[in-house]
C-alpha positions as CSV (number, residue, x, y, z in Angstrom):
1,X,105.6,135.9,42.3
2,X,102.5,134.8,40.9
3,X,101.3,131.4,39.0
4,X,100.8,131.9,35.7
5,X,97.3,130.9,34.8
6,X,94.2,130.0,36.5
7,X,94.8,126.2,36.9
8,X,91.8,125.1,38.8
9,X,89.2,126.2,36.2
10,X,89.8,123.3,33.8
11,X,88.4,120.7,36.4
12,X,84.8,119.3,35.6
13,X,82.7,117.9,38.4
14,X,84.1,115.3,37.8
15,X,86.1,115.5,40.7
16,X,84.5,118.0,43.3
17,X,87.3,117.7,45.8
18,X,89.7,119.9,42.9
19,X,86.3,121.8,41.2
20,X,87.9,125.2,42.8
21,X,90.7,126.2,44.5
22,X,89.8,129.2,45.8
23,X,91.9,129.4,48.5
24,X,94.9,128.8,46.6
25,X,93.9,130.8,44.2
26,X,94.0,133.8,46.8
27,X,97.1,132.9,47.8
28,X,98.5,133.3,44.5
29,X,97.0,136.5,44.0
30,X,98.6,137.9,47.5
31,X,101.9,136.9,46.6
32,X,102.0,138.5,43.4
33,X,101.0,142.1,45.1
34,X,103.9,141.0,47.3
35,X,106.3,141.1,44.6
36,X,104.8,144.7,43.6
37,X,105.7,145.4,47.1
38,X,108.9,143.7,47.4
39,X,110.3,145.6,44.6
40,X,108.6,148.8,44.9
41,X,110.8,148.8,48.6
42,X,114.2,148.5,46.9
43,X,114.9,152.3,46.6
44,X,114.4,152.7,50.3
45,X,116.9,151.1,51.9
46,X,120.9,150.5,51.3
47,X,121.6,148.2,48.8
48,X,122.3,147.6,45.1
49,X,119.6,148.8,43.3
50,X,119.1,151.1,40.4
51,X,117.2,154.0,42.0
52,X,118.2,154.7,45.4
53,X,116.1,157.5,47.1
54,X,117.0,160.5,49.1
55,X,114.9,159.7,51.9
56,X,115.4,156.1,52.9
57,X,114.6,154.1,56.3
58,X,116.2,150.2,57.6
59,X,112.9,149.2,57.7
60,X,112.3,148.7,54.7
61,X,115.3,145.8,54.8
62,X,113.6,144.2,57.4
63,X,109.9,144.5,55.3
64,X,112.1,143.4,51.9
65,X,113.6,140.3,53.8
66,X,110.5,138.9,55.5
67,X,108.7,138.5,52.4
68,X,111.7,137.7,50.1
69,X,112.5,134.4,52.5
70,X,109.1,133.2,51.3
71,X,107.0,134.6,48.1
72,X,109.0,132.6,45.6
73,X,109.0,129.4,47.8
74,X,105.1,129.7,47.9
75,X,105.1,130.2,44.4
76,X,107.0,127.3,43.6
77,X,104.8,125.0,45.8
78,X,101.7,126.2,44.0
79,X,103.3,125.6,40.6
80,X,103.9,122.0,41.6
81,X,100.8,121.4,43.2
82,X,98.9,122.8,39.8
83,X,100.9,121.6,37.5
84,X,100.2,118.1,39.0
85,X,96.4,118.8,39.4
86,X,96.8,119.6,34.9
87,X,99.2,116.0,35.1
88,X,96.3,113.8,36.4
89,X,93.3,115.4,34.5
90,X,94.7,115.9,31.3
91,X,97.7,113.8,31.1
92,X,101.5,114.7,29.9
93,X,101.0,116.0,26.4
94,X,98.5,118.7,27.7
95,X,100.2,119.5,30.5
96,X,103.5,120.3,28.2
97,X,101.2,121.6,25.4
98,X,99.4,124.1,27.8
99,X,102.6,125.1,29.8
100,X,104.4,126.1,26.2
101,X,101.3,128.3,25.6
102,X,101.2,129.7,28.9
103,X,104.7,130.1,30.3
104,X,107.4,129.6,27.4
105,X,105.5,131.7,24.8
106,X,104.7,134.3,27.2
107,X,108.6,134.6,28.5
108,X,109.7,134.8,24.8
109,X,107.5,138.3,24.3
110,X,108.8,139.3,27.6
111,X,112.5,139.1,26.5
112,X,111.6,141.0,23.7
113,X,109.5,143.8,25.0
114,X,109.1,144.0,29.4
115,X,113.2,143.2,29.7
116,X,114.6,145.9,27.0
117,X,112.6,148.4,28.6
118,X,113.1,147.5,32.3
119,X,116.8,147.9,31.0
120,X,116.2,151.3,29.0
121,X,114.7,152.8,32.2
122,X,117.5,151.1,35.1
123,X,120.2,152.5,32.2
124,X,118.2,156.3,32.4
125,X,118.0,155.9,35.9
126,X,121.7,155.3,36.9
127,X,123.4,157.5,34.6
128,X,120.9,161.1,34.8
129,X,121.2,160.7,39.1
130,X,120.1,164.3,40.0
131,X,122.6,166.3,41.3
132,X,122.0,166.5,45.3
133,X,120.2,169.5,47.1
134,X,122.0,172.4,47.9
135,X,123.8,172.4,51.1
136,X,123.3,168.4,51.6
137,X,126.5,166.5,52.3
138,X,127.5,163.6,49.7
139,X,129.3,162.0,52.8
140,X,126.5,161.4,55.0
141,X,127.9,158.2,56.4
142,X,131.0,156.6,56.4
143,X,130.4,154.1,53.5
144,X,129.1,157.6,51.6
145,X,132.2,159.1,52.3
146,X,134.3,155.7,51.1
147,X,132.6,156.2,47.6
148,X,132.7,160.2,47.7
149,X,136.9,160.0,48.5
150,X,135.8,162.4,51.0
151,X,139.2,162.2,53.5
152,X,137.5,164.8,55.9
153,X,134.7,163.1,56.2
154,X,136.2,159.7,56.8
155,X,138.2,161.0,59.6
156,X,135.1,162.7,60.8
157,X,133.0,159.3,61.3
158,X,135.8,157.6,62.9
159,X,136.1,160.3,65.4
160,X,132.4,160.0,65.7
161,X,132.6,156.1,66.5
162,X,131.6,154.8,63.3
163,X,133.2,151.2,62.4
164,X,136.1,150.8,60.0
165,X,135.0,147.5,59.6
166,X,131.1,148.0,59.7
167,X,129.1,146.2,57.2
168,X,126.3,148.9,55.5
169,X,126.3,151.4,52.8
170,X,124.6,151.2,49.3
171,X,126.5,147.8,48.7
172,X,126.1,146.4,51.9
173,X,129.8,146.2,52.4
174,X,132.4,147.5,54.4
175,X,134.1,151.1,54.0
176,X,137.2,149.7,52.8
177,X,135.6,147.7,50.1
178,X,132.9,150.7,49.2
179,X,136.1,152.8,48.3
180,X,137.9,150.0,46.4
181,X,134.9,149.8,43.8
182,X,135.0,153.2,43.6
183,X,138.4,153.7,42.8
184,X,139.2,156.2,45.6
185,X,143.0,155.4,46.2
186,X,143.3,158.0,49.0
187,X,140.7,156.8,50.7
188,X,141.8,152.9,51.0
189,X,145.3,154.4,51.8
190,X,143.4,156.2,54.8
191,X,141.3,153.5,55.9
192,X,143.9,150.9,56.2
193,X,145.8,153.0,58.3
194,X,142.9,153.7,60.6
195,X,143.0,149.7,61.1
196,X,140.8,148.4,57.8
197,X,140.8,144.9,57.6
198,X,142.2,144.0,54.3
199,X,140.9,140.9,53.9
200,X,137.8,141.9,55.1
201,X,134.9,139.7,53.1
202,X,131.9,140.5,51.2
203,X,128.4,139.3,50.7
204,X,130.0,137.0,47.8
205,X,133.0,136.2,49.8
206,X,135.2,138.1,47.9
207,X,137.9,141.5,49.4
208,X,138.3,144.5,48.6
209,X,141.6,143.2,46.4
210,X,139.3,141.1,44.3
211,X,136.9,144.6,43.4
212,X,139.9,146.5,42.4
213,X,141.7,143.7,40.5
214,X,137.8,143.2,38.8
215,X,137.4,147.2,38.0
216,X,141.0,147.9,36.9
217,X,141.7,150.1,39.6
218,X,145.3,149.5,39.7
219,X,147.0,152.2,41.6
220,X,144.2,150.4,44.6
221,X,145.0,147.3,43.9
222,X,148.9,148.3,44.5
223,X,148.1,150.0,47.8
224,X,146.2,146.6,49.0
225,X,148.7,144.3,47.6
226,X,151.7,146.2,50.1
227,X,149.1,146.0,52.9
228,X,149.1,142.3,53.0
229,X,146.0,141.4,50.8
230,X,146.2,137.6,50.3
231,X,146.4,138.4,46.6
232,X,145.2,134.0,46.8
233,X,141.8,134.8,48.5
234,X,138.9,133.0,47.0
235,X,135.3,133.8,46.8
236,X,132.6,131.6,47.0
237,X,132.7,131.0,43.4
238,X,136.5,130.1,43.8
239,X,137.2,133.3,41.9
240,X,140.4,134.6,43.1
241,X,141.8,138.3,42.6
242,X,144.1,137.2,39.5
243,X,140.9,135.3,37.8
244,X,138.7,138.4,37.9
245,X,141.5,140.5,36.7
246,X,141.8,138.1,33.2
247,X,138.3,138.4,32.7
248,X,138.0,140.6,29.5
249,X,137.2,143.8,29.3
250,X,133.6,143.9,27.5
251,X,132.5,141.5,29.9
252,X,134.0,143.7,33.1
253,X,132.4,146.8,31.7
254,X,129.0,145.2,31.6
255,X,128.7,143.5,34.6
256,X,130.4,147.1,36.6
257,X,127.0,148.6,34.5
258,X,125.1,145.9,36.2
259,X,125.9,146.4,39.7
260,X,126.0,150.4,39.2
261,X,130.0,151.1,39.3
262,X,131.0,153.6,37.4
263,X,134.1,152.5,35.4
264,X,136.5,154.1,34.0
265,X,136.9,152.5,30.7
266,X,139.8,154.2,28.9
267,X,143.2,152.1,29.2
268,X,140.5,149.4,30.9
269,X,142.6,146.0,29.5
270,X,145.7,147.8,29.3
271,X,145.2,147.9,33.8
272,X,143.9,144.8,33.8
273,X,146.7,143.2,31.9
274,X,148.8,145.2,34.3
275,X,147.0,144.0,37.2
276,X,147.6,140.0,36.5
277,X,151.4,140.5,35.8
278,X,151.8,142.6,39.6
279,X,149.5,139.5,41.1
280,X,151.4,136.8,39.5
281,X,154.6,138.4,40.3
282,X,153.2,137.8,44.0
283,X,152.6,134.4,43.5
284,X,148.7,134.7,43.4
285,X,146.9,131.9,42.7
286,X,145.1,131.4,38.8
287,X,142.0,130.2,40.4
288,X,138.8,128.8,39.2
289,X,139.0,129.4,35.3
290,X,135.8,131.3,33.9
291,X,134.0,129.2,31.5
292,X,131.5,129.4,29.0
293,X,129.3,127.6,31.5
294,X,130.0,130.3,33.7
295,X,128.9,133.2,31.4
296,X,125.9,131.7,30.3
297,X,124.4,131.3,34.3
298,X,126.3,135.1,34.5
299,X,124.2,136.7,31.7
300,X,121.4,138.7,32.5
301,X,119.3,137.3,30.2
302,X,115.7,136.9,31.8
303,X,115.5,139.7,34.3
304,X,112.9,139.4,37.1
305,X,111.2,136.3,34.5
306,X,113.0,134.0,35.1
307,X,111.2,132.3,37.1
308,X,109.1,131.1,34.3
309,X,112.4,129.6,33.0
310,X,112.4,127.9,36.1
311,X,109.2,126.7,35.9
312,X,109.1,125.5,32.1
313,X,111.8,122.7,32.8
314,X,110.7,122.1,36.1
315,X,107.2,121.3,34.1
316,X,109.5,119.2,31.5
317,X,111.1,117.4,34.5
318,X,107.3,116.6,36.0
319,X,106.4,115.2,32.5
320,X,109.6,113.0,32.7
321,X,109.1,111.6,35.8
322,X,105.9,111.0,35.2
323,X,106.8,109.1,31.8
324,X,109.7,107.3,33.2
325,X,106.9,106.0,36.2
326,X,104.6,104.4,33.7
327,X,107.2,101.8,33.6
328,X,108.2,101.1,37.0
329,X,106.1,99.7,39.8
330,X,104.1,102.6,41.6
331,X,105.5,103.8,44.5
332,X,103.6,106.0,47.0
333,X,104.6,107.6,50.0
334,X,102.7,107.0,53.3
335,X,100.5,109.5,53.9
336,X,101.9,110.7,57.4
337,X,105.2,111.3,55.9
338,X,103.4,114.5,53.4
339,X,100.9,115.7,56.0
340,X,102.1,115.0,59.3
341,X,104.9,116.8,61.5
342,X,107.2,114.4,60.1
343,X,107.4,116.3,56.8
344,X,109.9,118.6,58.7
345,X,112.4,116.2,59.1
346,X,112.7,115.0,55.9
347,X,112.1,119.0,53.7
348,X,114.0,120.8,56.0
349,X,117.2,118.8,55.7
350,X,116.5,118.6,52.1
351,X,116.4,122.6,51.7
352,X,119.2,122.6,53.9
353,X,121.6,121.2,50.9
354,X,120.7,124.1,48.6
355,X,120.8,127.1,50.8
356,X,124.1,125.9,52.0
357,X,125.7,127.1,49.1
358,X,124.3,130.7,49.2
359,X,126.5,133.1,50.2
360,X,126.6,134.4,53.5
361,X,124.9,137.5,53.4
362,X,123.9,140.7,55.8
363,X,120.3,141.4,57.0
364,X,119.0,142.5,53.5
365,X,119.3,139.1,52.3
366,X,119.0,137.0,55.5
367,X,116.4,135.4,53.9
368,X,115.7,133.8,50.8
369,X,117.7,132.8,47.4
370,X,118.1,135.1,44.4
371,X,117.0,133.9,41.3
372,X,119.1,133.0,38.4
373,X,118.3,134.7,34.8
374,X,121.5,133.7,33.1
375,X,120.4,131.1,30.0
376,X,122.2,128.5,32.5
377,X,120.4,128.5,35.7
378,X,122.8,128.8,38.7
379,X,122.5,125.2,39.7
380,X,122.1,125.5,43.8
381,X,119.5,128.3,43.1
382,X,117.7,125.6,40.9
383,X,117.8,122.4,43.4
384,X,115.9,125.2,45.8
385,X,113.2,125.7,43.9
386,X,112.5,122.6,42.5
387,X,112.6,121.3,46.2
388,X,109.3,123.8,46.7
389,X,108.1,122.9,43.2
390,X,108.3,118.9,43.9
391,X,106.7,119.0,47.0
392,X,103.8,120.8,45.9
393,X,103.2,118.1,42.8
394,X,103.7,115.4,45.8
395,X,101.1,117.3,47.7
396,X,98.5,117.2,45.1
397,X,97.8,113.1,45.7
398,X,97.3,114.2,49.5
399,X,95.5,117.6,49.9
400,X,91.5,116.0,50.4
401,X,92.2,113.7,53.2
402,X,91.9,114.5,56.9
403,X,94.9,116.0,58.8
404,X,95.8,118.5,55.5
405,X,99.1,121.1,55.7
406,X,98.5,124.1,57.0
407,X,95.4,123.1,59.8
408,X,97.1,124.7,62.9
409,X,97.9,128.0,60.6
410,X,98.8,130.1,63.4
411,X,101.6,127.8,64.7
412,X,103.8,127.5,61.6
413,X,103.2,131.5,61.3
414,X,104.0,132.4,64.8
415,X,107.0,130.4,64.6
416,X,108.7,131.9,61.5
417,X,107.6,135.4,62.5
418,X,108.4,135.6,66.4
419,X,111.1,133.1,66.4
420,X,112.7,131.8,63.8
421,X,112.6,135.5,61.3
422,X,114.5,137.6,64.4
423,X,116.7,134.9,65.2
424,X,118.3,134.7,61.1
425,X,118.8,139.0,61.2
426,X,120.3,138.6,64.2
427,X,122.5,136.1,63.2
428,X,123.0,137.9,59.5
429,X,124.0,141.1,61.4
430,X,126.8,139.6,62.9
431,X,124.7,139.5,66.2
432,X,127.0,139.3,69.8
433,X,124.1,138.5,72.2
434,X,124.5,135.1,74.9
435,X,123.7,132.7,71.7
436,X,126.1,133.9,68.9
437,X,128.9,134.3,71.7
438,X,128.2,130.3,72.4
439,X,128.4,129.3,69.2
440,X,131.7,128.6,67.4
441,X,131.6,130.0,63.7
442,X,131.2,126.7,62.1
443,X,128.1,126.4,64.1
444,X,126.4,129.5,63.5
445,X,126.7,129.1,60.1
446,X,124.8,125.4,60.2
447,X,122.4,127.4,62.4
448,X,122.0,130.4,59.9
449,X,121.2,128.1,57.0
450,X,118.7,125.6,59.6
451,X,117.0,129.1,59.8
452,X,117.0,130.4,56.4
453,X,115.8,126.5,55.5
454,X,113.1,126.4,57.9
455,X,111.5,129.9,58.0
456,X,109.8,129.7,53.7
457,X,108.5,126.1,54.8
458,X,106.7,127.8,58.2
459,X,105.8,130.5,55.9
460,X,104.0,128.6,53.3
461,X,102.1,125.9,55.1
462,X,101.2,129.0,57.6
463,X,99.8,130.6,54.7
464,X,98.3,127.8,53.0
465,X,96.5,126.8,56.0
466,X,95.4,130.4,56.7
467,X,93.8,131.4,53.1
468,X,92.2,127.9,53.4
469,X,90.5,129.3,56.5
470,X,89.7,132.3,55.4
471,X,89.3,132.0,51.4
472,X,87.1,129.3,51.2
473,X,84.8,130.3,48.3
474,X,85.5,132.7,46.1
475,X,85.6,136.0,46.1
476,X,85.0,138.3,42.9
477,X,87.5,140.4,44.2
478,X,90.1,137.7,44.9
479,X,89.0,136.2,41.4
480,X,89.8,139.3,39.6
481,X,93.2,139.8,40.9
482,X,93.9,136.3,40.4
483,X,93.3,136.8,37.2
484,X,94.9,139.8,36.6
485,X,98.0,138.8,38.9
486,X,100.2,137.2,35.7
487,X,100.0,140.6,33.8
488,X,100.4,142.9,36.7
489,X,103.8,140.8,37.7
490,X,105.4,140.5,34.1
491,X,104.8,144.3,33.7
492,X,105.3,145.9,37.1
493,X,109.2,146.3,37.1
494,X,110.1,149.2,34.7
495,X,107.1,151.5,36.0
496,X,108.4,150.7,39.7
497,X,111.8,151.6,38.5
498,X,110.3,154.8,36.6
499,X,108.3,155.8,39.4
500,X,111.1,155.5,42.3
501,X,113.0,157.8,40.3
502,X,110.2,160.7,39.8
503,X,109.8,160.7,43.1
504,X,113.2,159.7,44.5
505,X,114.3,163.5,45.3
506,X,110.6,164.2,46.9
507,X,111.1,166.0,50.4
508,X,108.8,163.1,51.7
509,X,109.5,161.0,54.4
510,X,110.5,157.2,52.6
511,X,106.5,155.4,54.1
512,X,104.8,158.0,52.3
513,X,106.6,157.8,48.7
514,X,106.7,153.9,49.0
515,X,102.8,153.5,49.3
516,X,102.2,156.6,46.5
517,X,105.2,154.3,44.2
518,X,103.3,151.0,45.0
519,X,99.5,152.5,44.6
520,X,100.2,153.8,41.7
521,X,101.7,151.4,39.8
522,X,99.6,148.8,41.0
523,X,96.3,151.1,40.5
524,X,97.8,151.7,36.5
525,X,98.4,148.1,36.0
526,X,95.0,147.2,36.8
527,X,93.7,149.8,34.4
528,X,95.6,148.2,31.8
529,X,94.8,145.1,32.3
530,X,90.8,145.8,32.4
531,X,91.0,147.3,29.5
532,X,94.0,146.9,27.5
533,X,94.3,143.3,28.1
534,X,91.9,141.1,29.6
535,X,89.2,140.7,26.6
536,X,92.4,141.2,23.6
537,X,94.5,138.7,22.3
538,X,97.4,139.3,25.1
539,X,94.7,138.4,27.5
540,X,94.2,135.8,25.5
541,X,97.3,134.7,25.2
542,X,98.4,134.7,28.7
543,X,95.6,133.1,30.2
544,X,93.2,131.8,27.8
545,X,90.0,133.1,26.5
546,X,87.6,135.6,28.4
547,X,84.1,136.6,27.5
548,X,82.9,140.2,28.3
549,X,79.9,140.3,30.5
550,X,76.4,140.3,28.7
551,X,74.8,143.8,28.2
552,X,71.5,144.3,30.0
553,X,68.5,142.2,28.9
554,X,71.0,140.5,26.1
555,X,70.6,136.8,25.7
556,X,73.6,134.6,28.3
557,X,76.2,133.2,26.4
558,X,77.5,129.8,27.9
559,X,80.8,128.7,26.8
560,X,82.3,125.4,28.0
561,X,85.5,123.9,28.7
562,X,87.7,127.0,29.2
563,X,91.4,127.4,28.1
564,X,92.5,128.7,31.3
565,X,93.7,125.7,33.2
């Protein structure tokens, strides 16, 4: 994702060392086309997403996870670093004053305008699915034929080799589970007695028992139950299968819309209710109790902006740090510790906490944390951002002396991408070479997380050392997309959802409708935003004022001391 504003622009020459950042500036820029990318990829590849194309290719999970373990990360370091570039020029008020304008404000008309219709289009996208080609099997894999109830089919993949307990499909789960949210009772019946694991675990930690006990689906949720389902299980939320089951039923319908289940809501308390009594009757266990606190960091609220929740109180935090160290004695770090190798022992560790509370997912999300748009941010999904965020205000003090992050660019990069990127799929995949047979489970998970930890830091001094080398001065074109990079990311996501669904039943191999999804979007956006937005007041009010170019032989116009900081 992209920073916000131009923050550079403010400085005076006062300070020649900070007059432009150009560099980070086309860093910025890059990483917001990234998250064009990143989400114009979703629809080709298995997992829960609101389109999901006819003609998809693993790739893409690979392409989706190598950026996604490091886009917001760099975002987050940029934020801090130029948010305390604003702190030391202008001091707290303006930095406060000039974050409301330019982050709060802006994520206020984006709740009431970019969300609704990102949700209008993901709502006309899930429920008008076009019926498949004629002659094409619904059951094209064994997760496929889970959903579809397709008992033929099933037996067919079996006999073919397929897994019983693979991990794949839309949901990136297991067959067993793929049925349960689909409420094919037949189909879990069959599956256990091919040797399902019952107790198999999702991405979330939770079974198959807690999906059917969630969706109602009680004639499943018997068949589980006299399989041996620990009907006491526990996710990683400390949900267990008789807690989801009392969550009401408004809240069960809207969350099944969320994640694309089709739910079946007549009688939908009246299973539920019958649901708890079977569980409790088994002596399941009440679990963690779902609180307000709980639905608040549930809600969808913000959509892909919240990260500018994010950022607005990690700008309020900055301010109160920086207040509360007016009255202590000033404490400084040694320089060393911020720009020398020893950074790594000290961030990595750090990130380390954080991450250690994500769940353990497959190879779509082997990297990175998903962000949090409930009103209540999710609070480990918080600490790992403001991690990134804090260490790019530290940076700030640091970045003009000799020895700066980033000099030995192809290092950190070849690192992350050769080594340390292969290494976390692997590992996510449920990998059975020489190194995941040595390692006891306890230890691959610690070595899962060091990986996960380590790869966005590679990635972003890698990166930052890189556009430093290369992006040096400016570039008009880099300019213009930096400028342009706030709108284009705010905006993007309901035409990439529009346009994966025009062209999601195209007979064209997945690369080619990708690039047409991501061009066009991307070439419409900057149409808009050249001449619907950069010169009118939602230019203005996202990044400040902008003065057209002088007509031919018209007198210059000089303006000082821009808004755009």
């Amino acid at each position: 994702m992209n920073a916000p504003t131009d923050y550079s622009s403010s400085l005076t020459a006062e300070d020649p060392a900070f007059a432009r950042r150009s560099d980070l500036d086309a860093l910025r820029a890059v990483a917001m086309l990234l998250g064009i990318v990143l989400h114009g990829s979703m629809s080709f590849f298995q997992m829960a997403w609101v389109v999901a194309d006819r003609r998809q290719n693993p790739a893409f999970s690979i392409v989706f996870s190598a950026i996604h373990g490091f886009r917001m990360p760099v975002f987050f370091v940029m934020s801090g670093f130029f948010s305390a570039m604003l702190l030391h020029r202008r001091g707290r008020g303006a930095l406060v004053k000039h974050r409301f304008r330019r982050v709060f404000l802006p994520l206020l008309l984006g709740m009431v305008t970019i969300v609704p219709a990102t949700n209008v289009i993901s709502t006309m996208a899930v429920s008008s699915a076009s019926p498949r080609p004629a002659g094409a099997s619904p059951s094209g894999d064994i997760w496929a034929a889970a959903a579809a109830g397709d008992l033929g089919a099933i037996e067919r993949h079996l006999a073919g080799g397929a897994d019983v307990n693979g991990v794949g499909g839309e949901y990136h789960s297991t067959p067993l589970m793929r049925a349960a949210l689909a409420g094919r009772a037949k189909a879990v019946d069959l599956l256990l007695r091919r040797g399902a694991d019952v107790n198999a675990h999702g991405q979330d930690g939770g079974t198959p028992l807690h999906a059917a006990a969630f969706l109602g689906q009680e004639k499943i949720v018997e068949v589980l139950v006299r399989n041996g389902a620990n009907v006491s299980a526990a996710n990683t939320r400390g949900d267990t299968p008789l807690s989801v089951a009392t969550i009401d039923e408004a809240t069960t319908q809207s969350l099944a819309s969320l994640i694309g289940v089709k739910l079946d809501g007549k009688g939908l308390g009246t299973r539920k209710a019958a649901i708890a009594d079977l569980l409790r009757q088994r002596g399941a266990a009440e679990g963690r109790k779902t609180g307000v606190a709980d639905l608040l960091m549930q809600l969808p609220l913000f959509a892909h902006l919240w990260f500018l929740w994010f950022l607005w109180w990690l700008v309020l935090g900055l301010a109160a740090v920086s207040a509360l160290g007016a009255w202590l004695p000033p404490i400084r770090l040694p320089a060393w510790l911020v720009l020398s190798p020893a950074r790594w022992l000290w961030l990595v560790p750090l990130t380390m906490i954080p991450q250690a509370f994500v769940p353990a997912a497959g190879t779509v999300l082997a990297f990175g944390v998903e962000g949090s748009s409930g009103f209540l941010p999710i609070p480990h999904v918080f600490a790992f951002y403001a991690i990134f965020f804090g260490f790019g205000a530290l940076y700030y003090g640091y970045d003009n002396r000799p020895g700066r992050v980033g000099e030995r660019w192809w290092l950190p990069l070849s690192i992350a991408l050769l080594v340390v990127f292969p290494l976390g799929m692997v590992f996510a995949a449920g990998g059975s070479g020489p190194l995941s047979v040595a390692l006891d489970l306890p230890w691959r998970r610690a070595l899962t997380i060091f990986l996960r930890a380590a790869y966005p830091w590679l990635m972003t001094f890698g990166l930052m050392g890189l556009f430093r080398r290369f992006c040096p001065v400016e570039s008009p074109t880099m300019r213009y997309l930096s400028d342009s990079a706030y709108w284009l990311y705010i905006a993007h996501l309901p035409l990439i959802i529009a346009a994966q669904y025009v062209v999601r039943d195209w007979p064209l191999p997945a690369l080619a409708k990708f690039l047409f999804v991501v061009a066009v979007v991307t070439s419409f956006l900057l149409w808009s935003y050249q001449n619907l937005v950069r010169y009118t007041w939602l230019g203005r009010f996202l990044n400040g004022p902008r003065v057209r170019p002088a007509r031919a032989g018209a007198p210059a116009v000089v303006r000082f001391g821009s808004n755009r900081t």
